[in-house]
Biopython code that builds the backbone (N, CA, C, O; Angstrom):
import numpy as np
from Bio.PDB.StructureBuilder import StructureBuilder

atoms = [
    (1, "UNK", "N", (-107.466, -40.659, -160.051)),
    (1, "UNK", "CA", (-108.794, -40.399, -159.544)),
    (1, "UNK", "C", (-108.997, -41.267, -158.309)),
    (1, "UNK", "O", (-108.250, -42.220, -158.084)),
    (2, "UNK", "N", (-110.171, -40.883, -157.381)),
    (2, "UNK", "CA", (-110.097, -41.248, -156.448)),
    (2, "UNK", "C", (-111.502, -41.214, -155.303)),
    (2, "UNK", "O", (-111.867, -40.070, -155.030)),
    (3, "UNK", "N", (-112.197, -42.213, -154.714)),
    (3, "UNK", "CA", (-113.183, -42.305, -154.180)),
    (3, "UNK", "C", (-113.363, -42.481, -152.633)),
    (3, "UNK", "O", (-113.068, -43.483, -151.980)),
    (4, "UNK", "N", (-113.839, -41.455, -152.233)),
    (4, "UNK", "CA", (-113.707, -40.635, -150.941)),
    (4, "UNK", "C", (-115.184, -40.753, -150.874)),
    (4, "UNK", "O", (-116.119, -40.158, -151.409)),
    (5, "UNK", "N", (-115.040, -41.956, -149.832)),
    (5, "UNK", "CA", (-116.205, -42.340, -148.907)),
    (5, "UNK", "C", (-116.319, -41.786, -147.186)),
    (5, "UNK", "O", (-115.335, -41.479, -146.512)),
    (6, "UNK", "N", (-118.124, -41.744, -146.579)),
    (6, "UNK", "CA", (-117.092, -40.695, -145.448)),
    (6, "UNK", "C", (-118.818, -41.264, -144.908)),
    (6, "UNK", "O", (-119.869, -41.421, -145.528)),
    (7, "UNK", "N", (-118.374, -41.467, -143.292)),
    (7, "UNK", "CA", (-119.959, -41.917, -142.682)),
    (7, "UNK", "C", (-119.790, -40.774, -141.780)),
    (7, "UNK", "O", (-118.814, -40.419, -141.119)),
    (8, "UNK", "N", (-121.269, -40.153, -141.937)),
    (8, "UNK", "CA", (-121.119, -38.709, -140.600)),
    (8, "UNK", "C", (-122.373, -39.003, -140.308)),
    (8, "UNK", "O", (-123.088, -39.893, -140.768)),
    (9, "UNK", "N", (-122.667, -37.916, -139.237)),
    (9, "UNK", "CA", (-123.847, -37.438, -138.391)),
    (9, "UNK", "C", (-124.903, -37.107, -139.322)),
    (9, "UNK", "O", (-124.456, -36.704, -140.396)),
    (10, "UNK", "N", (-126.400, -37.158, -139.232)),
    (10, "UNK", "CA", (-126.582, -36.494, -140.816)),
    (10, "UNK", "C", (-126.863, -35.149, -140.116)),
    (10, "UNK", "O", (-127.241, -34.281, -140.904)),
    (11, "UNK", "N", (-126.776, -34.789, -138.911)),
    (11, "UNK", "CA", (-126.941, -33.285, -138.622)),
    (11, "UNK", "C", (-126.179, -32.392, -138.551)),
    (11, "UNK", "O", (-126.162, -31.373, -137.861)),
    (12, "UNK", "N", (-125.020, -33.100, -139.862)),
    (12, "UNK", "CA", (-123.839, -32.013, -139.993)),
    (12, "UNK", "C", (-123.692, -32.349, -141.520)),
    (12, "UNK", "O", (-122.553, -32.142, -141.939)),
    (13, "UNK", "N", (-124.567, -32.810, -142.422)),
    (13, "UNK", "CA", (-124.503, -33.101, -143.542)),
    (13, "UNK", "C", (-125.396, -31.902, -144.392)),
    (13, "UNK", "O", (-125.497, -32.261, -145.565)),
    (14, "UNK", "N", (-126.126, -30.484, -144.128)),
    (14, "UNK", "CA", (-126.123, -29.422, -144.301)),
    (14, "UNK", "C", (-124.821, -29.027, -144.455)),
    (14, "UNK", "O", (-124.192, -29.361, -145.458)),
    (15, "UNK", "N", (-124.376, -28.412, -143.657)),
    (15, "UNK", "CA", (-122.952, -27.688, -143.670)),
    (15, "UNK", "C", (-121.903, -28.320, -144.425)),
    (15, "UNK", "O", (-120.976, -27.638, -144.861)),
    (16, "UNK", "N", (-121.952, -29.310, -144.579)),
    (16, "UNK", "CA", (-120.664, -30.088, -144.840)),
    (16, "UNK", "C", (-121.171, -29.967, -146.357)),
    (16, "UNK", "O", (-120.103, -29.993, -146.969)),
    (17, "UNK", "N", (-122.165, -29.852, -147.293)),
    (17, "UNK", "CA", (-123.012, -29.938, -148.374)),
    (17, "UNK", "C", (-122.545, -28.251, -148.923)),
    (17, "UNK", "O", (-122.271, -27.994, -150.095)),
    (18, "UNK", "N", (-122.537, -27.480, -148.066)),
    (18, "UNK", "CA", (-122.360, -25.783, -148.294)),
    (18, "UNK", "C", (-120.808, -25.640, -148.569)),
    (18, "UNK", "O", (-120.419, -25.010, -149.552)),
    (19, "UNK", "N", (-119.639, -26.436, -147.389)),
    (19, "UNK", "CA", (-118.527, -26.204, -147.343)),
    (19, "UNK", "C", (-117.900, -26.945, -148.243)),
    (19, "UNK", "O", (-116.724, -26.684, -148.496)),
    (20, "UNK", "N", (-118.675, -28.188, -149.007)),
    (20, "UNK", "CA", (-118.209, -28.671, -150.158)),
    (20, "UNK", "C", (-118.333, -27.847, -151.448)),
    (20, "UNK", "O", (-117.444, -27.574, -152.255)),
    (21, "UNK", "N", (-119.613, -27.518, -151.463)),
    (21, "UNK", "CA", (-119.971, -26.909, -152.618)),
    (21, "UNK", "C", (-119.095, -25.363, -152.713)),
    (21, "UNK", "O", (-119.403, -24.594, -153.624)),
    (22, "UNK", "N", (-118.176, -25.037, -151.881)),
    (22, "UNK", "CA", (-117.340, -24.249, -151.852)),
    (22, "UNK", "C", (-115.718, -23.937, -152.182)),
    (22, "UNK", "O", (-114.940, -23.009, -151.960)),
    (23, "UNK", "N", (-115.647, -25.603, -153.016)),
    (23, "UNK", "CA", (-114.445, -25.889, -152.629)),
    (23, "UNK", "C", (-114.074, -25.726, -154.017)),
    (23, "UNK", "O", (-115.066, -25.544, -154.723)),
    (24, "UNK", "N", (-113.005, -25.730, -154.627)),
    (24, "UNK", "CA", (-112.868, -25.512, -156.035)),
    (24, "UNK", "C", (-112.460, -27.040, -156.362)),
    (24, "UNK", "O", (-111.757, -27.809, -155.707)),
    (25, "UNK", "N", (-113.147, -27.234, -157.618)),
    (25, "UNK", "CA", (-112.518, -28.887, -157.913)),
    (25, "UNK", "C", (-113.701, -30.315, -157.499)),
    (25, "UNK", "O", (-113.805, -31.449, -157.966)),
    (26, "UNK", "N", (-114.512, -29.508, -156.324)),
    (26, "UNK", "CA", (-115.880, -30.296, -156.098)),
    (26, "UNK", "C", (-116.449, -31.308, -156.935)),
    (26, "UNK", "O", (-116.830, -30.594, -157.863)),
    (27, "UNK", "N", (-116.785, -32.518, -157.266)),
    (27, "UNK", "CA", (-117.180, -33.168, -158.517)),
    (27, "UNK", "C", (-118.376, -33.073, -158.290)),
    (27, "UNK", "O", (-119.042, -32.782, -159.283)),
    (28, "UNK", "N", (-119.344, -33.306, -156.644)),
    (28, "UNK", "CA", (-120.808, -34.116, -156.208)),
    (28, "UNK", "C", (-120.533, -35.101, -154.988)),
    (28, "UNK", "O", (-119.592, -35.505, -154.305)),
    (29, "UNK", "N", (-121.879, -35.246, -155.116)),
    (29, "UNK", "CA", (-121.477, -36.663, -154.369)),
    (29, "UNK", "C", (-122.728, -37.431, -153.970)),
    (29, "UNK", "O", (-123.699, -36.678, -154.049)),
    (30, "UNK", "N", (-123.039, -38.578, -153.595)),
    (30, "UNK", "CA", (-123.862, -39.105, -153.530)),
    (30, "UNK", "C", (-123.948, -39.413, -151.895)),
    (30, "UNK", "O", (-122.990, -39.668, -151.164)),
    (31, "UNK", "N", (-125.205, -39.331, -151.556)),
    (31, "UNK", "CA", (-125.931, -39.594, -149.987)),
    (31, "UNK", "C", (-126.669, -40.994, -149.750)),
    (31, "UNK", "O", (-127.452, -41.547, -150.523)),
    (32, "UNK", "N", (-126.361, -41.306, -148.866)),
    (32, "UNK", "CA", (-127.213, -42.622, -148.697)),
    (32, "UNK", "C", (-127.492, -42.263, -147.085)),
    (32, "UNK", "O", (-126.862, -41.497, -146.355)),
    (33, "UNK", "N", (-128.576, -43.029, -146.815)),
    (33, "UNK", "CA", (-128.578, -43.714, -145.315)),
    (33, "UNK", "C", (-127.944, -44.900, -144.758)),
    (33, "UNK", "O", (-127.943, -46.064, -145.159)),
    (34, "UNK", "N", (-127.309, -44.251, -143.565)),
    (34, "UNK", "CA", (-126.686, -45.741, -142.848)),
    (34, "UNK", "C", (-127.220, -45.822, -141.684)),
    (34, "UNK", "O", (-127.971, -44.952, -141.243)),
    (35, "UNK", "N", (-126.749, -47.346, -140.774)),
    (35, "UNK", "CA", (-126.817, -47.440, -139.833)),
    (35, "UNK", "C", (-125.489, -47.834, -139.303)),
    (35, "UNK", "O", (-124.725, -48.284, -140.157)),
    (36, "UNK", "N", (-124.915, -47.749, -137.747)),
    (36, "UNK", "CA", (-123.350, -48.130, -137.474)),
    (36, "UNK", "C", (-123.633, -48.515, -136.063)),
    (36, "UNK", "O", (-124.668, -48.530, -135.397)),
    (37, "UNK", "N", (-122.417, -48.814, -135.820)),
    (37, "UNK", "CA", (-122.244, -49.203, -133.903)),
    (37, "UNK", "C", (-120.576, -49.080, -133.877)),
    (37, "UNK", "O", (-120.070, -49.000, -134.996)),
    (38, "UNK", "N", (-120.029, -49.064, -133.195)),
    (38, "UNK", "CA", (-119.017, -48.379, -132.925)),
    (38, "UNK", "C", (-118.471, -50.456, -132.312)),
    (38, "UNK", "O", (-119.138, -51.464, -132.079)),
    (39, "UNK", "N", (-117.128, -50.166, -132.300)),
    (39, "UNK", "CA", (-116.598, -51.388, -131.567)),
    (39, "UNK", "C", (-116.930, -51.764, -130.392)),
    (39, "UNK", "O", (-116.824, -50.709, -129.766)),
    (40, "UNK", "N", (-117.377, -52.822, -129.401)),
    (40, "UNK", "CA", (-117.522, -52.998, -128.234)),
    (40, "UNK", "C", (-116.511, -52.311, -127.257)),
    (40, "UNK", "O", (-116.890, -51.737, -126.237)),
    (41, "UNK", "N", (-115.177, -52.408, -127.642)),
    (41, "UNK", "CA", (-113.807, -52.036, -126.737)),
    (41, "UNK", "C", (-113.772, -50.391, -126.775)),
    (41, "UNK", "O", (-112.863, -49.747, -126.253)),
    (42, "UNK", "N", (-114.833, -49.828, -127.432)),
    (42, "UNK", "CA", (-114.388, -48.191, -127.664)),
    (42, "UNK", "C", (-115.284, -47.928, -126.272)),
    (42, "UNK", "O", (-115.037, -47.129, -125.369)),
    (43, "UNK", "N", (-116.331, -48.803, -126.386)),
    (43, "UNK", "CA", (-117.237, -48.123, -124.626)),
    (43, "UNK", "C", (-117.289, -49.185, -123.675)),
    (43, "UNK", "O", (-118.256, -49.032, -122.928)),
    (44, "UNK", "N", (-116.546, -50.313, -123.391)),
    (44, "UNK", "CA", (-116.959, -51.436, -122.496)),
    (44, "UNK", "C", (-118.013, -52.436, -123.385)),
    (44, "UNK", "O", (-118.464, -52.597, -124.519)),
    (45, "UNK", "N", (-118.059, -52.962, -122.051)),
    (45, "UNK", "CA", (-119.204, -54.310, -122.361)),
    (45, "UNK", "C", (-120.417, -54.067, -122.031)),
    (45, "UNK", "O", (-120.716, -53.690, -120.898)),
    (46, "UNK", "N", (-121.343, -54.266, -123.055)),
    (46, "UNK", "CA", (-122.456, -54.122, -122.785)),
    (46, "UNK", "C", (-123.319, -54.581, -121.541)),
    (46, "UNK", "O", (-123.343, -55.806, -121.420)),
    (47, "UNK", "N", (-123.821, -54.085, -120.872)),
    (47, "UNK", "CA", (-124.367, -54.711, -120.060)),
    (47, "UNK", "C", (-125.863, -55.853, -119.831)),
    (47, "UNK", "O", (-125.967, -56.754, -118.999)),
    (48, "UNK", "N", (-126.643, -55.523, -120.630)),
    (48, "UNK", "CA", (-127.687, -55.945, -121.404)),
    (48, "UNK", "C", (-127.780, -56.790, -122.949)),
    (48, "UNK", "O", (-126.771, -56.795, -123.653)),
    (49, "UNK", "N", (-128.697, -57.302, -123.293)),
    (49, "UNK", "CA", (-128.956, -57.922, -124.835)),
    (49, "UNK", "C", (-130.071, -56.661, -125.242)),
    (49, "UNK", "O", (-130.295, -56.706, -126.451)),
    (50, "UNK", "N", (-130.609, -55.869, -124.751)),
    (50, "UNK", "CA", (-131.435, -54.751, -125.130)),
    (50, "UNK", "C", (-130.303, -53.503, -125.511)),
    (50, "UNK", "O", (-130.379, -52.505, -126.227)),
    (51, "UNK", "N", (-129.726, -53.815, -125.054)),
    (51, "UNK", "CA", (-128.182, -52.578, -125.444)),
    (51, "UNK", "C", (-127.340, -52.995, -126.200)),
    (51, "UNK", "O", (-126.607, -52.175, -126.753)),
    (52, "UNK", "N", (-127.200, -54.251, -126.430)),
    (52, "UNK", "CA", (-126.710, -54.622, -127.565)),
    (52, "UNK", "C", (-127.475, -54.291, -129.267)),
    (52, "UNK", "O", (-126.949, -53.798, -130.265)),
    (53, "UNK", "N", (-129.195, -54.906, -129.002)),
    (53, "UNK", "CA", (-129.794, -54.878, -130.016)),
    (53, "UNK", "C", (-129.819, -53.453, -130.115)),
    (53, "UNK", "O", (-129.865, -53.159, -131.309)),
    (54, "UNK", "N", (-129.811, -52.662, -129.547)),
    (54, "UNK", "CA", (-130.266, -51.197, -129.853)),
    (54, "UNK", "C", (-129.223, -49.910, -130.051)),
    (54, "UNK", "O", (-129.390, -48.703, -129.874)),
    (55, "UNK", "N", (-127.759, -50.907, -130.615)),
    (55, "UNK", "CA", (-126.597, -50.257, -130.538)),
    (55, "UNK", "C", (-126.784, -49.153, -131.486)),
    (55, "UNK", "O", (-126.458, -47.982, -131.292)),
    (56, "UNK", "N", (-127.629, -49.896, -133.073)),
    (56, "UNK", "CA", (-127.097, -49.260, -133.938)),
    (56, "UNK", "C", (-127.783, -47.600, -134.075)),
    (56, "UNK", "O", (-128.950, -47.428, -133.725)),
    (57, "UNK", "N", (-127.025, -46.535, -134.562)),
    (57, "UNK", "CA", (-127.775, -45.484, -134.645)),
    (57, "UNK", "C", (-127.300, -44.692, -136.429)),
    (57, "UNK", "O", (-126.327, -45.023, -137.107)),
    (58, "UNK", "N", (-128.220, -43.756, -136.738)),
    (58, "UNK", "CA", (-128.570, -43.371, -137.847)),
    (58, "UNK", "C", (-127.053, -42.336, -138.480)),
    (58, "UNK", "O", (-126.615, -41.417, -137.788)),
    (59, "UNK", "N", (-126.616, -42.590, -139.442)),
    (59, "UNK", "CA", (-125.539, -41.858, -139.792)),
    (59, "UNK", "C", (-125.935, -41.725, -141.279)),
    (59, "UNK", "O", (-127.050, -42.160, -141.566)),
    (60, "UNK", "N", (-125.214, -41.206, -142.234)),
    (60, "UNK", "CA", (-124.897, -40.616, -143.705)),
    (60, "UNK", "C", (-123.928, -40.930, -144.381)),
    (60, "UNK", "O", (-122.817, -40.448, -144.161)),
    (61, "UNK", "N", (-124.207, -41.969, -145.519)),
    (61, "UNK", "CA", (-122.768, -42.350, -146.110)),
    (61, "UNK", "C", (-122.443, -41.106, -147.256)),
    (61, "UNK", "O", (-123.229, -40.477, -147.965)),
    (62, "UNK", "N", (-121.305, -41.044, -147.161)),
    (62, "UNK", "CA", (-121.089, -40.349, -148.658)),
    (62, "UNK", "C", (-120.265, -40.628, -149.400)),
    (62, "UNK", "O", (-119.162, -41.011, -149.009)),
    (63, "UNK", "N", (-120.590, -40.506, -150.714)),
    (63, "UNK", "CA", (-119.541, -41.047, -151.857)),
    (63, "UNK", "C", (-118.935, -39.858, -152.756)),
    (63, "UNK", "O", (-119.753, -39.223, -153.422)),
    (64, "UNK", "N", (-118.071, -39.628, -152.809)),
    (64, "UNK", "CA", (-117.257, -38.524, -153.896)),
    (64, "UNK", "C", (-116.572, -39.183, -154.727)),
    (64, "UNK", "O", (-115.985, -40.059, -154.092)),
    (65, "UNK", "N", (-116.208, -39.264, -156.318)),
    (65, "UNK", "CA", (-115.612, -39.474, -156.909)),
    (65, "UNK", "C", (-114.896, -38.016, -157.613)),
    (65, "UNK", "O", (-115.427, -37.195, -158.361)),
    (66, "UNK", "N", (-113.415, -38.056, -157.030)),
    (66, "UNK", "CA", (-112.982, -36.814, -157.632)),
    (66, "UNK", "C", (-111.476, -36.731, -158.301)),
    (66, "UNK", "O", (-110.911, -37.796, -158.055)),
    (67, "UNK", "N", (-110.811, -36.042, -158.891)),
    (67, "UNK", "CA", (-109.518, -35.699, -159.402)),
    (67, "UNK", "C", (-108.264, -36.167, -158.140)),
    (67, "UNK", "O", (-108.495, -35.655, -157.044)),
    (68, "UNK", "N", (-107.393, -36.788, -158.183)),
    (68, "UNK", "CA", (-106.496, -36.563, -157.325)),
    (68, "UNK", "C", (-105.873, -35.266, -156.616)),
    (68, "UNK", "O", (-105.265, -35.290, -155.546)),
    (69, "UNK", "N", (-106.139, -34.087, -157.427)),
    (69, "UNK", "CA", (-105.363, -32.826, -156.696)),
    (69, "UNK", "C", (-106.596, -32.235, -155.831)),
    (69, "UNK", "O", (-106.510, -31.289, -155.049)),
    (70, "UNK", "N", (-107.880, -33.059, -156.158)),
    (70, "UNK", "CA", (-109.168, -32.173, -155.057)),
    (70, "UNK", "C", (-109.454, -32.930, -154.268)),
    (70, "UNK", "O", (-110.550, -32.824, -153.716)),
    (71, "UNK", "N", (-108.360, -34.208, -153.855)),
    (71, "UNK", "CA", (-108.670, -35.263, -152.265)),
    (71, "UNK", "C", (-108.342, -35.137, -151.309)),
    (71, "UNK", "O", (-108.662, -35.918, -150.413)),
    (72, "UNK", "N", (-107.606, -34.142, -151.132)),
    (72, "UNK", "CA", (-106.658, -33.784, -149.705)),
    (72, "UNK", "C", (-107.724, -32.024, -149.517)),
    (72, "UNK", "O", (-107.164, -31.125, -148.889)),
    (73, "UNK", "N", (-108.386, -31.899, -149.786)),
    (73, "UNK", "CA", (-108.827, -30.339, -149.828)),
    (73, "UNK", "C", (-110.291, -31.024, -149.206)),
    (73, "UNK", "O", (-110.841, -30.457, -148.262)),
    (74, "UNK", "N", (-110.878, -32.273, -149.795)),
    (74, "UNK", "CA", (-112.479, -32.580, -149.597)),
    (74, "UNK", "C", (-112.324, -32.992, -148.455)),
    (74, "UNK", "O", (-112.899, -32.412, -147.534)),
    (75, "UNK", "N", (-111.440, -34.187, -148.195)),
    (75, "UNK", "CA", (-111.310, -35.038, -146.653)),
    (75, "UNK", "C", (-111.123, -33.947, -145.557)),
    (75, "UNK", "O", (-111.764, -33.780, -144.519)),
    (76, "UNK", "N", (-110.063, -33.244, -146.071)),
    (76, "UNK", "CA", (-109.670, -32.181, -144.509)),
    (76, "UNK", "C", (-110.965, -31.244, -144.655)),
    (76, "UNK", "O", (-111.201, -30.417, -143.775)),
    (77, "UNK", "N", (-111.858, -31.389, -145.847)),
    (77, "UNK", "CA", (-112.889, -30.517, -145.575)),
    (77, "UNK", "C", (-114.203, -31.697, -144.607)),
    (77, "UNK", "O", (-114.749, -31.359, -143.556)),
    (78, "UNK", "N", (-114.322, -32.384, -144.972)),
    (78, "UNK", "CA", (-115.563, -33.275, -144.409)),
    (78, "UNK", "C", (-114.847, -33.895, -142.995)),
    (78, "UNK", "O", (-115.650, -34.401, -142.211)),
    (79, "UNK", "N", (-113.637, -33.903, -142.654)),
    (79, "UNK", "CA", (-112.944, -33.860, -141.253)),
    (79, "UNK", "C", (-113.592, -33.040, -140.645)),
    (79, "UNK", "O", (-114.404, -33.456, -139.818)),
    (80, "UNK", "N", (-113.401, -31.275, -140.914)),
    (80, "UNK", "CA", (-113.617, -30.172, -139.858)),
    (80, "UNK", "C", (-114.556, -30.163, -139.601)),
    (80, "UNK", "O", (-114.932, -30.107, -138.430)),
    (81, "UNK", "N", (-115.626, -30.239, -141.019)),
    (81, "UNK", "CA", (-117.019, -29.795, -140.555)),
    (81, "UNK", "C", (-118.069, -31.172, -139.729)),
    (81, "UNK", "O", (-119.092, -30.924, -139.090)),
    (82, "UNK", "N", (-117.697, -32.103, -139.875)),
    (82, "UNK", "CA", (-118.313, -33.139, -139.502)),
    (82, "UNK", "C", (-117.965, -33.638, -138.189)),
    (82, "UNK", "O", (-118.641, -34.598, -137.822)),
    (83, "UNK", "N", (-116.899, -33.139, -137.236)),
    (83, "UNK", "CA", (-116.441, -33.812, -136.226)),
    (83, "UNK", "C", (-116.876, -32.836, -135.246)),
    (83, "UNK", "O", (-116.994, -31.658, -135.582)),
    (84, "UNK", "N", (-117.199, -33.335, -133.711)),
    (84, "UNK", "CA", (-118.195, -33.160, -132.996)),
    (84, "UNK", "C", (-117.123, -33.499, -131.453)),
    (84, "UNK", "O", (-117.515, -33.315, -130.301)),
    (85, "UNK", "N", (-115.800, -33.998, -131.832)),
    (85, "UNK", "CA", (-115.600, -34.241, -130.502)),
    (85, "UNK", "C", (-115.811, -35.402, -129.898)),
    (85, "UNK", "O", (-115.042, -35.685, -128.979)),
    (86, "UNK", "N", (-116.835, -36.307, -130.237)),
    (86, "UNK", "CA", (-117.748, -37.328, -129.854)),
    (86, "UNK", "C", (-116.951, -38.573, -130.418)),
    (86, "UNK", "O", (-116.329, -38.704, -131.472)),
    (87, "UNK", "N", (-117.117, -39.226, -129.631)),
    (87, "UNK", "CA", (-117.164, -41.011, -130.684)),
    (87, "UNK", "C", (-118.405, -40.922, -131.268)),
    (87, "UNK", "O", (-119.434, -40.347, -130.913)),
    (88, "UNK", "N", (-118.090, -41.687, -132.364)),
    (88, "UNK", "CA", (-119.382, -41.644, -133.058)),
    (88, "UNK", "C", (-119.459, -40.882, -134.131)),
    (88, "UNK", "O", (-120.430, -41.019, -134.875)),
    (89, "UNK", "N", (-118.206, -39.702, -134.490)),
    (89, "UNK", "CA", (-118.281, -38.764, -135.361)),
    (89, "UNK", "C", (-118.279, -39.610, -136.742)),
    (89, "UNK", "O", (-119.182, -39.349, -137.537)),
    (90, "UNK", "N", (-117.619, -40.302, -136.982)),
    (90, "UNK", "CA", (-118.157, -41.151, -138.264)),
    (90, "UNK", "C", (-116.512, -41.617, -138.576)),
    (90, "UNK", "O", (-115.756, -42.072, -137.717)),
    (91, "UNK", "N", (-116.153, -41.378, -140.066)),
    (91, "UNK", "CA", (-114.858, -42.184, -140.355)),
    (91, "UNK", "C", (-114.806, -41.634, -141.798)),
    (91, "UNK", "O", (-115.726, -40.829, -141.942)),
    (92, "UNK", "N", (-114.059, -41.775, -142.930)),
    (92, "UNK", "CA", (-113.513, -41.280, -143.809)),
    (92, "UNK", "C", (-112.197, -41.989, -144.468)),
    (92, "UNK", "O", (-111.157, -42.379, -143.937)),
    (93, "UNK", "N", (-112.516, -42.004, -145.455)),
    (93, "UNK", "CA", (-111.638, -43.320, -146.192)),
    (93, "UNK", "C", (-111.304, -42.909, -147.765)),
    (93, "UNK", "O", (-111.922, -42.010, -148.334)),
    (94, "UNK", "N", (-110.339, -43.614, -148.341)),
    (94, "UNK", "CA", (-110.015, -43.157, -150.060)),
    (94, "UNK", "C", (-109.528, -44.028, -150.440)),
    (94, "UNK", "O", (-108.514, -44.571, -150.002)),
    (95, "UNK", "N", (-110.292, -44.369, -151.497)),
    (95, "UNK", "CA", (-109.640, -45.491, -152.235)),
    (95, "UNK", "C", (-109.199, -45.182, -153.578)),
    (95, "UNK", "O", (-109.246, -43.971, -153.791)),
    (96, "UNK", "N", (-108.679, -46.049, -154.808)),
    (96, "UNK", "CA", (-108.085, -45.540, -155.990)),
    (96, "UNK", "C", (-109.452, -46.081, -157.082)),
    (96, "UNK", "O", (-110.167, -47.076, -156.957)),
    (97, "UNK", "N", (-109.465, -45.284, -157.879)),
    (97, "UNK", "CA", (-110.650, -45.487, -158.781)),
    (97, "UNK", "C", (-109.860, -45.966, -160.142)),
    (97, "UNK", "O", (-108.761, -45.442, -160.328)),
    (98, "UNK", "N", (-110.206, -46.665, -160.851)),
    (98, "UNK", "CA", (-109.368, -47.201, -161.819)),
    (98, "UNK", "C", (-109.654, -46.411, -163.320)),
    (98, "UNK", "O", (-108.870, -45.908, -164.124)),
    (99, "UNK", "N", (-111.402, -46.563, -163.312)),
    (99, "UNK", "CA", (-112.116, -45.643, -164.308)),
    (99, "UNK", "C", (-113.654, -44.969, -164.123)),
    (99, "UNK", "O", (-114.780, -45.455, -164.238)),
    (100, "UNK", "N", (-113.236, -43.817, -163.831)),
    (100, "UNK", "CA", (-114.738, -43.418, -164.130)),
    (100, "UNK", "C", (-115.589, -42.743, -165.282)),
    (100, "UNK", "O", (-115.130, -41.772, -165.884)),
    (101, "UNK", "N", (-116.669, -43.199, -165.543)),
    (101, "UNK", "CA", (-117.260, -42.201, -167.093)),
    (101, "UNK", "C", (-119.075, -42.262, -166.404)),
    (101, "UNK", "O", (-119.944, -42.965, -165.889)),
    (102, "UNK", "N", (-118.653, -40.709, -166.987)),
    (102, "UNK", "CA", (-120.104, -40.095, -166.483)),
    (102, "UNK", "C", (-121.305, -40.772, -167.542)),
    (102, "UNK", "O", (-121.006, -40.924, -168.726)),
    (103, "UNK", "N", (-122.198, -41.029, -167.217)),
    (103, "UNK", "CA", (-123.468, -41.408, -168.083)),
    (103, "UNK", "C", (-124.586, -40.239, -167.827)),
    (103, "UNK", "O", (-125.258, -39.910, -166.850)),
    (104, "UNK", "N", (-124.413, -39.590, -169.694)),
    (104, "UNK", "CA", (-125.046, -38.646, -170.420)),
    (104, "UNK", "C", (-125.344, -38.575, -171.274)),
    (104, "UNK", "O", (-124.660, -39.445, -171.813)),
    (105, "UNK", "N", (-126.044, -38.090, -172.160)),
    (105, "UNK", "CA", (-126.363, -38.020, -173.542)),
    (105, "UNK", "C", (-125.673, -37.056, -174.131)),
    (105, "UNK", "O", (-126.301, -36.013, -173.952)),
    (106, "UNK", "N", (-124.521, -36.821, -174.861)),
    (106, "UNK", "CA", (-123.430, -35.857, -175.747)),
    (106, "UNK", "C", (-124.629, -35.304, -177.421)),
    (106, "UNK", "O", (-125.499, -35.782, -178.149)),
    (107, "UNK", "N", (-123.945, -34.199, -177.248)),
    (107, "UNK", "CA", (-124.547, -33.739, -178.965)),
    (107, "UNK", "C", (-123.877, -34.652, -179.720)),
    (107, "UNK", "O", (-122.700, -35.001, -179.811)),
    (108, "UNK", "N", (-125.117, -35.020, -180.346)),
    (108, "UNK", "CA", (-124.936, -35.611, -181.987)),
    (108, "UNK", "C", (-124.257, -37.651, -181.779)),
    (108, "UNK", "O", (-123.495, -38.333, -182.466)),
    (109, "UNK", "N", (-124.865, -37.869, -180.794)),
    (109, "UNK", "CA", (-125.271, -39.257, -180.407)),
    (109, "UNK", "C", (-126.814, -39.690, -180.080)),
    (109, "UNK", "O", (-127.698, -38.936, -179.674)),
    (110, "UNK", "N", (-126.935, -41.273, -180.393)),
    (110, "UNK", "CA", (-128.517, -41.629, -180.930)),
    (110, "UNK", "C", (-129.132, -41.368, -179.303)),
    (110, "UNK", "O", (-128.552, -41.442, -178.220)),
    (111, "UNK", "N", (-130.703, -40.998, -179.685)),
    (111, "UNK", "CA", (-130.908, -40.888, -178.498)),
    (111, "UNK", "C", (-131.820, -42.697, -178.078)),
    (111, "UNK", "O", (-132.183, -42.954, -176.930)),
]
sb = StructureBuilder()
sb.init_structure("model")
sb.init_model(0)
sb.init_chain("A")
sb.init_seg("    ")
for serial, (resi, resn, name, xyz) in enumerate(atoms, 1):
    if name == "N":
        sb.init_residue(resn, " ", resi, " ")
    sb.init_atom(name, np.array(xyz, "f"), 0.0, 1.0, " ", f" {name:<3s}", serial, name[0])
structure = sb.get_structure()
């Protein structure tokens, strides 16, 4: 198992929500708000301390926890739909999950 974290645009987090929910093997996933700035060396040196403070801009974290045979299908899916061409498109990452257990209430356990 395996946890597929991914920072995008959130104005591609519609689509990317449709083209997931399309995928066979899909688990969910959880949304947060972020904020980011990109490395100094990706655009020069700032020229200002007002351009510094005002680097950061609004992105979408996401979290998937899914099966190993549905991680190479989600990433190359949240790759296509989320990239823009741009710096700034976000980033995408996987790490190894050791254990996960869903929290639910099963038939015929106390409530």
């Amino acid at each position: 198992m395996k946890e597929i974290k991914a920072i995008i645009r959130p104005g591609k987090l519609p689509m990317l929500r449709d083209a997931l929910r399309d995928l066979s093997g899909f688990p969910g996933m959880t949304v947060s708000k972020a904020e980011g700035c990109t490395a100094p060396s990706r655009h020069g040196h700032r020229a200002n301390i007002k351009e510094e403070l005002t680097d950061y801009t609004a992105k979408v974290r996401i979290e998937i926890v899914a099966p190993d045979e549905a991680v190479d299908a989600i990433v190359d899916c949240i790759v296509q739909v989320a990239q823009t061409g741009q710096i700034g498109d976000g980033l995408v990452w996987v790490t190894e999950v050791a254990r996960a257990v869903f929290i639910h209430k099963t038939t015929g356990s106390p409530s």
